[in-house]
C-alpha positions as CSV (number, residue, x, y, z in Angstrom):
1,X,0.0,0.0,0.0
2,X,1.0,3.6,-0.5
3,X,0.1,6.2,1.9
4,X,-0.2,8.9,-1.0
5,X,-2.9,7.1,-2.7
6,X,-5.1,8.5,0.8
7,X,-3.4,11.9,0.5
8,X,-5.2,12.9,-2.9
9,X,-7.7,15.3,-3.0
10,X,-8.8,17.6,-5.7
11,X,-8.4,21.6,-5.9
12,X,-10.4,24.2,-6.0
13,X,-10.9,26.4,-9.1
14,X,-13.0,29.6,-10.4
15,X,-14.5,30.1,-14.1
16,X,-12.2,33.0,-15.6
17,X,-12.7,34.5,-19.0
18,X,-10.5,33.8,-22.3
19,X,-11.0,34.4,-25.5
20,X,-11.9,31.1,-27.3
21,X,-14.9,30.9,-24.5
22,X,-16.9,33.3,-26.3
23,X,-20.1,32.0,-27.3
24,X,-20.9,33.3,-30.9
25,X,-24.4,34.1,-31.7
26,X,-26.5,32.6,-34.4
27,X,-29.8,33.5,-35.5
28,X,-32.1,30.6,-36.0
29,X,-35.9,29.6,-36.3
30,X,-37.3,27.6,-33.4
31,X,-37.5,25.0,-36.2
32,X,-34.3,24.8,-36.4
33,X,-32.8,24.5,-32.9
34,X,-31.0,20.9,-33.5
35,X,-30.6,18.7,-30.3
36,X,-27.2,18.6,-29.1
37,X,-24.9,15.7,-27.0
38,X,-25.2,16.6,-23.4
39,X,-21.6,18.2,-22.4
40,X,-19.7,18.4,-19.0
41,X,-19.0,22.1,-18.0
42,X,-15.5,22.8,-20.1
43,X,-15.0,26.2,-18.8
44,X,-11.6,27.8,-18.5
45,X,-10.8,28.1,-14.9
46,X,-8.2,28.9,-12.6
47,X,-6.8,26.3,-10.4
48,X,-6.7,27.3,-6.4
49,X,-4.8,25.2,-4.0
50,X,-5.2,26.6,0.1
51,X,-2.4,28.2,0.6
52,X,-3.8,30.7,-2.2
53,X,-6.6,31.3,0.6
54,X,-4.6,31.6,2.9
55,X,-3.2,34.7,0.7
56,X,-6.3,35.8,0.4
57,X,-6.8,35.7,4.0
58,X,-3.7,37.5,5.1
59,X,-3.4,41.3,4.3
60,X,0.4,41.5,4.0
61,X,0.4,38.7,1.1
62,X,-2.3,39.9,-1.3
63,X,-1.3,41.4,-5.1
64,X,-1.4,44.9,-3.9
65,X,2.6,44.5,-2.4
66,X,4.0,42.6,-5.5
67,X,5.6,45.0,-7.9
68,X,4.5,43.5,-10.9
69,X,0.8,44.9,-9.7
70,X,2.1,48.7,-8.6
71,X,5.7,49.6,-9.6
72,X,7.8,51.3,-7.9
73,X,8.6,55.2,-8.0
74,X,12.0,56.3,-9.7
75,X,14.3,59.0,-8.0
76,X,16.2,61.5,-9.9
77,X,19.2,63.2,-9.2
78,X,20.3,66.6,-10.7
79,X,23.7,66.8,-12.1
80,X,25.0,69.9,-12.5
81,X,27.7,69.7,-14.8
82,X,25.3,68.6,-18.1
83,X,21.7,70.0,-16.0
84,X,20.6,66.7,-16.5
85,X,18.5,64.8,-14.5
86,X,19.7,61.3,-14.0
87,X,18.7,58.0,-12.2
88,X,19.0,57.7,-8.4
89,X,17.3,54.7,-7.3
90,X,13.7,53.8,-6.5
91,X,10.9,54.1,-3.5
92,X,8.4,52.4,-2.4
93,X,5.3,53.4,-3.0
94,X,2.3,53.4,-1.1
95,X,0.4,49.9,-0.3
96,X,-2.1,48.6,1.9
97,X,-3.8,45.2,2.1
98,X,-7.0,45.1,3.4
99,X,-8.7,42.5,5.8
100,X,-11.7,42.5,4.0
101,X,-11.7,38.5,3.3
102,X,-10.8,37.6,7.0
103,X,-13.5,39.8,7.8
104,X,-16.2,38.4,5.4
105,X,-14.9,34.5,6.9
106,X,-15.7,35.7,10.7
107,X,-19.2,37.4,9.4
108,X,-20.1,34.1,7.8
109,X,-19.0,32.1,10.7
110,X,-20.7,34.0,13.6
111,X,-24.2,34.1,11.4
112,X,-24.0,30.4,10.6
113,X,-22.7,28.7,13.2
114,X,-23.4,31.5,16.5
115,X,-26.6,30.1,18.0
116,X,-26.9,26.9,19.6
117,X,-28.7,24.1,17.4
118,X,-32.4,23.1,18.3
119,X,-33.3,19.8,18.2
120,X,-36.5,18.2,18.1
121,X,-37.6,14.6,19.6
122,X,-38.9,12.4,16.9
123,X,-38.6,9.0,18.5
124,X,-41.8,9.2,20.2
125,X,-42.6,10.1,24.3
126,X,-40.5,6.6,25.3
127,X,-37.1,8.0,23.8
128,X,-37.8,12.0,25.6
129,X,-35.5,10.9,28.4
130,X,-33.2,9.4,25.8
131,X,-33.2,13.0,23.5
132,X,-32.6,14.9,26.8
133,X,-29.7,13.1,28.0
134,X,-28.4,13.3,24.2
135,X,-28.8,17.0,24.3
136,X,-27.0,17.3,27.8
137,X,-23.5,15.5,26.5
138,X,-24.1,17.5,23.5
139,X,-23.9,21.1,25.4
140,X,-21.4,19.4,27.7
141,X,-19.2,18.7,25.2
142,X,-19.6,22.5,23.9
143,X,-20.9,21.4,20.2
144,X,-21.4,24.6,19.2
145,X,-17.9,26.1,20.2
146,X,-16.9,22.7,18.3
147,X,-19.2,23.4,14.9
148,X,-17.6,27.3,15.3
149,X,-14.0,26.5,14.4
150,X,-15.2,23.9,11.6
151,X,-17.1,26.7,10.1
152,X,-14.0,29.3,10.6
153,X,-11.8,26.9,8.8
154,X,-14.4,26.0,6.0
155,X,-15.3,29.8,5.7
156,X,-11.5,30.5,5.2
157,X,-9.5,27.5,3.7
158,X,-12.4,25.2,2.0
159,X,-12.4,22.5,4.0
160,X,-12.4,21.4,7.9
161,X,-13.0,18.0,9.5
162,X,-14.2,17.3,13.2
163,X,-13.4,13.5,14.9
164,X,-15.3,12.4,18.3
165,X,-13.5,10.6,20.6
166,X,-13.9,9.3,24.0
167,X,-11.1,10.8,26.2
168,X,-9.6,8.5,29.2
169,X,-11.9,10.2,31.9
170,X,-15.1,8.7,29.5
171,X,-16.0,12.0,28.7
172,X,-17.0,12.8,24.5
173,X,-14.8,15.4,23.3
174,X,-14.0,16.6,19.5
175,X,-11.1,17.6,17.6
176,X,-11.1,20.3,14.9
177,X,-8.6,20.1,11.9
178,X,-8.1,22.8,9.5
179,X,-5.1,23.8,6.8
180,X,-5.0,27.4,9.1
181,X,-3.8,25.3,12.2
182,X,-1.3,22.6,9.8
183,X,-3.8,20.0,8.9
184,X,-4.6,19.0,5.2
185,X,-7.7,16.8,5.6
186,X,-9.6,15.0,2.9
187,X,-11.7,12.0,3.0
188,X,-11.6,8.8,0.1
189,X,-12.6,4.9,0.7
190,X,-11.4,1.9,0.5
191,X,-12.4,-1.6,-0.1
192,X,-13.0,-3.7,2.8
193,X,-14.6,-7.5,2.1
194,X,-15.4,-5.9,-1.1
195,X,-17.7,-3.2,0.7
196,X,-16.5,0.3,0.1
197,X,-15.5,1.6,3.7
198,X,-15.1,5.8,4.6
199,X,-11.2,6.9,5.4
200,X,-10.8,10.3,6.9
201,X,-7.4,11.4,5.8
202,X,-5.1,13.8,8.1
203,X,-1.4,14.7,6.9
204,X,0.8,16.7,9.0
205,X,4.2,17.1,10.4
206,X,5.8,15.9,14.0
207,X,9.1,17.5,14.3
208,X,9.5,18.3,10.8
209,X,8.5,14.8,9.9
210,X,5.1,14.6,7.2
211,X,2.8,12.4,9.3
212,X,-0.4,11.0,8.2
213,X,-3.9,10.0,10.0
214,X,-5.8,7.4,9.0
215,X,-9.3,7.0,10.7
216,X,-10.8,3.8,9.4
217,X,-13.9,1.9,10.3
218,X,-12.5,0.2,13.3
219,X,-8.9,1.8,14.3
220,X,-6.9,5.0,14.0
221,X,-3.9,4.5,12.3
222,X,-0.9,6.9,12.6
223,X,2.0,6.4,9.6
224,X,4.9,9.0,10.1
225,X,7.6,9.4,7.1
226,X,10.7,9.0,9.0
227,X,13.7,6.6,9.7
228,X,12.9,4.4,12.7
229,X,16.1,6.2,14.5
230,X,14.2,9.0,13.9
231,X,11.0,7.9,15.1
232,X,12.4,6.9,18.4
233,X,15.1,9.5,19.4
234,X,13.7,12.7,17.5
235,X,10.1,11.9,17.8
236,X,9.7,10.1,20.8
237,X,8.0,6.9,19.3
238,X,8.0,3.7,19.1
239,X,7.8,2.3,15.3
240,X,6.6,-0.7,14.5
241,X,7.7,-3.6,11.9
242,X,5.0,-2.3,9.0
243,X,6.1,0.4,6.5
244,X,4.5,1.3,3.3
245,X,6.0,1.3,-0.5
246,X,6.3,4.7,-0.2
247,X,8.6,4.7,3.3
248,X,6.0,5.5,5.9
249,X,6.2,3.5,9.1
250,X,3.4,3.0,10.7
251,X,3.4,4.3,14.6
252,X,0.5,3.4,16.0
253,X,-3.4,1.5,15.6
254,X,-5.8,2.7,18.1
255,X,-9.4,1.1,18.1
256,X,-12.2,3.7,18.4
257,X,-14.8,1.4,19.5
258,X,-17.4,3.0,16.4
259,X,-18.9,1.4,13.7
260,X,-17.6,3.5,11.6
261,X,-14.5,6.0,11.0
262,X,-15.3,8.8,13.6
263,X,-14.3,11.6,11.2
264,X,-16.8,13.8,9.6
265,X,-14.8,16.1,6.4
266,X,-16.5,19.5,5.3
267,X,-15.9,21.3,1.7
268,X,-17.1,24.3,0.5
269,X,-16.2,24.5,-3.3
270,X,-15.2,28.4,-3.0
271,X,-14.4,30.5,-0.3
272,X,-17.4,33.0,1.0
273,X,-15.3,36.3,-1.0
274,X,-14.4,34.2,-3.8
275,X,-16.9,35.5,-6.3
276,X,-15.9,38.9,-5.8
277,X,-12.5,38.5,-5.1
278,X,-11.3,40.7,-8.1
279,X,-13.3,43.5,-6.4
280,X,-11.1,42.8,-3.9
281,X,-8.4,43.3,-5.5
282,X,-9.1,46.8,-6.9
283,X,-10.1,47.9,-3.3
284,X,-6.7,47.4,-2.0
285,X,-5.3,49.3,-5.1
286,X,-7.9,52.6,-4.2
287,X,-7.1,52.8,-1.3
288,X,-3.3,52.6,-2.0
289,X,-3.9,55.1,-4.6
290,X,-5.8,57.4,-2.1
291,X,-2.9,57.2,0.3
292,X,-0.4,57.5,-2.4
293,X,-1.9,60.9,-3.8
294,X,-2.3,61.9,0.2
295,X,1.0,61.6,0.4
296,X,2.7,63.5,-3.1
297,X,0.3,66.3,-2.8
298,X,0.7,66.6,1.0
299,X,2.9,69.3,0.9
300,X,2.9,72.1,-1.2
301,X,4.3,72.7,-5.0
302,X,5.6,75.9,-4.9
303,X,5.8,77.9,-9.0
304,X,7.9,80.6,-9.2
305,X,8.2,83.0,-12.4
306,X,11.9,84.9,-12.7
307,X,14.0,81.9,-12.0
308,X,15.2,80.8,-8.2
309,X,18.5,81.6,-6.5
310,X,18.5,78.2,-3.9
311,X,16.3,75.5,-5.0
312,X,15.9,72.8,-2.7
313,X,17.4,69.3,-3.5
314,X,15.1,66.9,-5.1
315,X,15.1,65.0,-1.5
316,X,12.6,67.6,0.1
317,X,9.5,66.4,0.3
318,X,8.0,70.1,-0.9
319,X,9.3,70.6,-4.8
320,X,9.2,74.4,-6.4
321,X,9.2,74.6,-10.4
322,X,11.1,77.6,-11.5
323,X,10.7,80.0,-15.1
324,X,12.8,81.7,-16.6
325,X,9.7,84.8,-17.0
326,X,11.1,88.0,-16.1
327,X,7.8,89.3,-14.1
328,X,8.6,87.1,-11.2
329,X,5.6,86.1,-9.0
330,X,5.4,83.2,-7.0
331,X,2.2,81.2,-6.0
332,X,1.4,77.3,-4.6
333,X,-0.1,75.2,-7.0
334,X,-3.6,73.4,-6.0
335,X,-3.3,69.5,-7.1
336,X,-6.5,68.2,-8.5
337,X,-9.2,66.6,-6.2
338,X,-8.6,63.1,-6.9
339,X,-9.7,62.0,-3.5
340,X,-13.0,62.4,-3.9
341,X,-13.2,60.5,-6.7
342,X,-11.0,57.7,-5.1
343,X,-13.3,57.8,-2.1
344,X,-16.7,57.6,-4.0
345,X,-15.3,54.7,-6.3
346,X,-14.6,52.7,-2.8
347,X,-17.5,53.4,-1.8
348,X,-19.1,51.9,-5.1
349,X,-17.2,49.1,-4.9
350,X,-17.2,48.1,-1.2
351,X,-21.3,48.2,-2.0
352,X,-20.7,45.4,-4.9
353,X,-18.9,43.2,-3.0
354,X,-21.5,43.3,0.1
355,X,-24.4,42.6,-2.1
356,X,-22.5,40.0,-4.2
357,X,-21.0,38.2,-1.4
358,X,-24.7,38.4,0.7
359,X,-22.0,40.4,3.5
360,X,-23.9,42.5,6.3
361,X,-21.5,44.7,8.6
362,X,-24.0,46.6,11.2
363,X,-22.2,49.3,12.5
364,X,-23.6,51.3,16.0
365,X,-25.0,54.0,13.8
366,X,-27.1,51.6,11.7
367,X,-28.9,51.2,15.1
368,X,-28.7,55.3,16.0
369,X,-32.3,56.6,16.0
370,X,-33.9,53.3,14.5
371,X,-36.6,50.8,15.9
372,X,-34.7,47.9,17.3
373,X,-37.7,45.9,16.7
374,X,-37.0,42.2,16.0
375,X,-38.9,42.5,12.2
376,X,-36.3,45.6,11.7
377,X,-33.1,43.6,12.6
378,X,-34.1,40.6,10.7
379,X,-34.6,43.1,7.8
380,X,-30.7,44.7,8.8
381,X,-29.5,41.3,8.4
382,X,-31.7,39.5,5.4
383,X,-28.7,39.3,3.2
384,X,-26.9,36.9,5.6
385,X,-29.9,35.2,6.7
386,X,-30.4,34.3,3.1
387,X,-26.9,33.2,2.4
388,X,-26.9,31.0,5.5
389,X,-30.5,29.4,4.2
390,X,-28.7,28.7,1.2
391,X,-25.4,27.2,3.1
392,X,-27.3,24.9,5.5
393,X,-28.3,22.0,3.3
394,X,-25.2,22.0,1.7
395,X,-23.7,20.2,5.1
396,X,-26.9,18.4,5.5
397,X,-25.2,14.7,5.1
398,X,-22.2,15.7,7.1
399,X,-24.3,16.9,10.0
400,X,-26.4,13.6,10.1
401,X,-23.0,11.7,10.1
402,X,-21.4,13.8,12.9
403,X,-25.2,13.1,14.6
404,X,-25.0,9.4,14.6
405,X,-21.6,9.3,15.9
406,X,-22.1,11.3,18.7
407,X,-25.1,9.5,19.5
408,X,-23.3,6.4,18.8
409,X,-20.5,8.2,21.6
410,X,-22.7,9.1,24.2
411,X,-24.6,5.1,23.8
412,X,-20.6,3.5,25.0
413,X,-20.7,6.6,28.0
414,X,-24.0,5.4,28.7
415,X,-23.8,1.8,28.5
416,X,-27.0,1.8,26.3
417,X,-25.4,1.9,22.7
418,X,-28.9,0.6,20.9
419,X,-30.6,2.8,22.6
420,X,-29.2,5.8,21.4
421,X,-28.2,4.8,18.0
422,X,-31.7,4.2,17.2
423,X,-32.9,7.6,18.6
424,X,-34.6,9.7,16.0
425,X,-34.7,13.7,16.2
426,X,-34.7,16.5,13.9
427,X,-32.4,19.7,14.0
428,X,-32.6,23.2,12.5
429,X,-30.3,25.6,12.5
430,X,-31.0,29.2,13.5
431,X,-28.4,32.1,11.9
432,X,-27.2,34.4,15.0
433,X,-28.9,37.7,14.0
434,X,-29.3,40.9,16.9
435,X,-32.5,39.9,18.5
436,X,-34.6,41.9,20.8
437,X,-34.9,38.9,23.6
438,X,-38.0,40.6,25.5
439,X,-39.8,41.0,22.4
440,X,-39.7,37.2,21.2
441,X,-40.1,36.1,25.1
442,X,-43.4,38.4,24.7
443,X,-44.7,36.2,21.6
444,X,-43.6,33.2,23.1
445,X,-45.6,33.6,26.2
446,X,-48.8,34.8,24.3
447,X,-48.9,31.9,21.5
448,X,-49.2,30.0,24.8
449,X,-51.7,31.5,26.6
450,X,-53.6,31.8,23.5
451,X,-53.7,27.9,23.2
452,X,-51.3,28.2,19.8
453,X,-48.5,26.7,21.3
454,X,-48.1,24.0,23.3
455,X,-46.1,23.7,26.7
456,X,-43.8,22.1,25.6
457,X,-42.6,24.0,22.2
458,X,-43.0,26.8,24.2
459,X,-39.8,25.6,26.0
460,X,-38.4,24.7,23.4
461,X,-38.2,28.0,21.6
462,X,-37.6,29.5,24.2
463,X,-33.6,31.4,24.4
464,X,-33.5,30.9,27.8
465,X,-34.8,27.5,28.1
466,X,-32.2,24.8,29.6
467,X,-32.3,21.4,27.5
468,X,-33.8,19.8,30.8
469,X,-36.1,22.8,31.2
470,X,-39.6,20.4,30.5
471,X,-37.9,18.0,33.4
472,X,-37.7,20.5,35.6
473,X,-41.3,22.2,35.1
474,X,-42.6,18.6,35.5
475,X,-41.1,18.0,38.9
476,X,-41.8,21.6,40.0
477,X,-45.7,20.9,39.1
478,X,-45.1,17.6,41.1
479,X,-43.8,19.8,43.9
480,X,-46.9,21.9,43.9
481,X,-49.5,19.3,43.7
482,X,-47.9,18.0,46.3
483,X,-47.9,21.5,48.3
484,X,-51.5,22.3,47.5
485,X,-52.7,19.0,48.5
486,X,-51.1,18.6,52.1
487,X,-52.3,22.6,52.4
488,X,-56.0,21.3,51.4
489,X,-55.6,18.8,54.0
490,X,-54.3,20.9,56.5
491,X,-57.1,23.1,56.4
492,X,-60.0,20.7,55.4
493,X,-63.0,21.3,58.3
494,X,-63.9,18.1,60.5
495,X,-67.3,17.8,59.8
496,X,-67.3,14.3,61.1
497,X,-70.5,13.9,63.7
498,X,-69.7,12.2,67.0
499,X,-72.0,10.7,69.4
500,X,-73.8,12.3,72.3
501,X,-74.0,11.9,75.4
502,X,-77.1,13.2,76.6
503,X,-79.5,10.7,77.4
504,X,-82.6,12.8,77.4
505,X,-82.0,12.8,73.4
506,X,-83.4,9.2,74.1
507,X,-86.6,10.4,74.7
């Protein structure tokens, strides 16, 4: 076996334009409209590997800083013997990368994957002790911290992958790899008694070592590239006998006591900015051009008519033009207002790529002076709300997988593993938008009194509800029915007639 035959994966890639893609027009009767052999898409692209995201991502390493993109400025120097002017050197100009694709990655991240997922017990009133204790190791285990960093690292590198493991102290936990943090993940199969079996696929490095991952349907297996000498003294490991044709040794097998790999693998086939990331591109060069004509027109140019006696050097930041005019006069020239046009063609742009990339940045003074009315903030925020409607069933399958294994988890904690992998529930994701909590309480708490709502959704759609919360408003009416009835018996008259004793009631 070869160990990179599991470390395949494919790239990433955007449509771009070439010339030969143009489609030429015809003219042509409906009559004449010919059926044609169905066609995979052929488009020209461009081929994206991570660590081009990770450009993407980091300020300092977008286009805007290579000199290919924006030159650099040539400095003269006067010499006096010809009055020529000749080459000095060059200077920087000025650049600036801006965060805008990190910032797009956190908005995306915080809207999907913010608020807690609500689940809903489908497995009938016998399994609602079964769905509560899931939901309880779910919270415990922080799940949503746990879906958070998946989504960070899908938002920002295209892929992610979370594994569930049971730690020593029996205790479910979660790991979170992404290329951001040194893991390339990737998931591929593999024949197993001729049934094709999942393989979650981890490579990465142990003291400069590549090391690869394997989680497979009953162990995880750990192959390091690496003399055993190596292995042992620089590592710290203990190699064992089998090696691969491509000289990995493999480390370690750990069972994982699942019926299947514990590894769940995300992919996203663009980043969130990657449709508009040309836009991008020319905001970085505005803005450097803004700064850039801030900086030559910052001080003054100086015109004087009748010559100059003691012009400064070309060094000084302020530069004087001179003439030869015998009426001499002397005045500051005004440069032209590019600025404004620099700043309103930002401003242009920075509203394309919003509304292409479905981006929503609230700022305090979108809320200065405005109804903070739920209906009003879910109006702020539509754009996101519809681009995380749009995102959700694309991770549909990997949710149910990373559902059944947890389930499948918290059935060996619990000793009840059939119990819990048969447990049926829905789930529904909610995007984290501003929210005026009194406000929804309000409509809560009158659906139910008006007999809309039951109890019991009522809890469940409530912010502030715990995931035990109908538990504990059962044995709280049990404590009450209890109270009222030892008070009703307390205070029950004796009405009870008791013999007399007066014998003249004989008569």
């Amino acid at each position: 076996m070869k160990i990179s035959d599991y470390t395949k994966k494919p790239l990433w890639s955007r449509n771009i334009y070439t010339k030969n893609s143009e489609i030429k027009p015809t003219t042509v009767t409906d009559a004449f409209i010919t059926n044609d052999q169905m066609r995979l898409n052929n488009s020209n692209k461009i081929v994206l590997n991570q660590t081009a995201f990770m450009q993407e991502l980091s300020p300092m390493s977008h286009e805007i800083f290579s000199t290919r993109i924006r030159s650099l400025r040539p400095k003269y120097k006067l010499k006096e013997s010809t009055g020529e002017y000749i080459l000095k050197g060059y200077e920087d100009v000025e650049r600036i990368g801006l965060p805008i694709q990190s910032s797009i990655r956190d908005n995306k991240t915080g809207y999907c994957f913010g608020n807690p997922l609500w689940f809903g017990n489908e497995s009938g009133d016998e399994k609602s002790e079964k769905m509560a204790t899931f939901k309880t190791w779910w919270n415990s285990a922080n799940m949503t911290s746990c879906l958070s960093q998946m989504g960070h690292h899908l938002f920002g590198t295209g892929d992610a992958a979370i594994a569930i493991y049971i730690d020593e102290d029996k205790n479910i936990n979660y790991k979170v790899f992404g290329f951001e943090n040194g893991d390339n993940v990737t998931e591929t199969y593999e024949l197993v008694d001729g049934v094709r079996k999942r393989v979650g696929v981890r490579m990465f490095q142990i003291n400069g070592h590549n090391a690869v991952e394997l989680y497979k349907h009953k162990a995880v297996e750990l192959w390091i590239s690496a003399s055993e000498d190596d292995i042992r003294n620089k590592i710290g490991m203990k190699p064992t006998s089998t090696t691969s044709e491509d000289d990995y040794t493999l480390v370690s097998s750990t069972p994982h006591n699942f019926s299947t790999a514990p590894f769940v693998y995300f992919r996203e086939k663009d980043v969130p900015w990657g449709i508009a990331q040309d836009i991008c591109d020319k905001l970085d060069l505005l803005v450097s051009d803004l700064l850039e004509s801030g900086r030559f027109f910052f001080n003054p140019y100086i015109f004087l008519k009748g010559g100059a006696i003691a012009l400064p050097s070309t060094d000084f930041q302020g530069r004087v033009f001179a003439s030869d005019n015998e009426q001499g006069d002397a005045k500051i020239l005004e440069p032209p207002n590019a600025s404004a046009m620099l700043e309103t063609a930002f401003g242009k742009l920075m509203r394309m790529l919003l509304d292409s990339t479905k981006t929503v940045f609230i700022h305090h003074e979108d809320l200065k002076g405005q109804n903070d009315s739920g209906a009003y903030l879910r109006m702020l925020c539509f754009p996101e709300i519809q681009w995380a409607t749009n995102f959700y069933p694309r991770i549909d399958q990997q949710m149910k997988r990373l559902f059944s294994l947890f389930a499948t988890a918290v059935g060996i904690v619990e000793n009840a593993v059939t119990d819990y992998v048969d447990l049926r529930f829905s789930y529904q994701f909610t995007p984290c938008i501003p929210q005026n909590l009194y406000e929804e309480s309000q409509i809560i708490t009158d659906s139910y009194r008006a007999g809309v709502l039951s109890r019991e959704t009522s809890v469940e759609e409530h912010s502030l509800a715990n995931p035990q919360e109908k538990q504990r408003l059962e044995a709280d009416d049990a404590r009450k029915a209890a109270y009222e009835k030892e008070k009703t018996k307390i205070q029950e008259p004796d009405n009870e007639v008791k013999p007399s004793n007066n014998n003249n009631l004989k008569k």
